[in-house]
N, C-alpha and C positions, 0 to 999 in steps of 0.2 A: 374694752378697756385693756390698754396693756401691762400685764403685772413686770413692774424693772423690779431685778434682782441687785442685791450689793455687791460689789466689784473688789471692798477689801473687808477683813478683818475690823473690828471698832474699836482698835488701837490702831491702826494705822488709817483709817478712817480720821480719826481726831487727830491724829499728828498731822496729817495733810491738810484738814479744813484749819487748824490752829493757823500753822506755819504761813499760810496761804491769807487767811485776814491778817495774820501781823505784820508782813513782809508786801503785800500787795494791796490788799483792800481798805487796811485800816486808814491807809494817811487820805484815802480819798473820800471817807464819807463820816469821818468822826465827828469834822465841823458840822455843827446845827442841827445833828441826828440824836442825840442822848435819847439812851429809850428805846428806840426804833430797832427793829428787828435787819437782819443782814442773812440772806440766806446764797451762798458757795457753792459750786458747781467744784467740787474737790479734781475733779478730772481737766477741765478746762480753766475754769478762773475767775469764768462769767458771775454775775450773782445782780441782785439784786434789794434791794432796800424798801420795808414795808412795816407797818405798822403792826401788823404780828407775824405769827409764823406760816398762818395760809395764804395771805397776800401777797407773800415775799415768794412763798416756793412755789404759788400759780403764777406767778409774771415768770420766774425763772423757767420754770414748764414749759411757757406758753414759748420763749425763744429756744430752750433746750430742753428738749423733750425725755431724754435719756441721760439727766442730770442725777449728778450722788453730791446731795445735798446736806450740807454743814451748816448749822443757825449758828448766829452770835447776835446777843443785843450790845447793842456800842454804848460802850462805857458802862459794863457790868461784866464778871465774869462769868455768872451763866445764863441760861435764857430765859429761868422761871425759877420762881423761888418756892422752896416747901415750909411749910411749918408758919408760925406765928412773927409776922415780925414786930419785933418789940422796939418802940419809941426810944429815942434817944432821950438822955436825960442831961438836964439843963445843967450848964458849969460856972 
């Protein structure tokens, strides 16, 4: 198995997966995906679209082997949530 190393910083790391879904990836897979996980190839552009985070970054694997990988869920801002989430209350 080959261990890949990171290629930037995880500030510059997330500037480039950000910039890269909002300017490339987002207008192509926002429709009919909410939920759905998005995983970025921060170097090339490639990515791929999956229902969590290991589906999306073994497809992406499986064409780029040597990929530095950024998750986004479409239509949230981050990819997983902590803590309790509390009910909205009725108006």
């Amino acid at each position: 198995m080959t261990v890949r190393q990171a290629r930037y910083s995880k500030e510059d790391h997330a500037r480039r997966g950000t910039a890269m879904y909002e300017e490339q990836v987002r207008p192509l897979v926002e429709a009919g995906n909410h939920g759905r996980i998005v995983a970025i190839d921060v170097d090339g552009g490639e990515f791929e679209v999956g229902d969590d985070t290991l589906t999306a970054a073994d497809q992406l694997l499986a064409r780029c082997p040597d990929a530095q990988i950024w998750f986004v869920r479409i239509g949230h801002r981050g990819v997983h949530r902590f803590g309790i989430q509390r009910p909205k209350e009725a108006t």
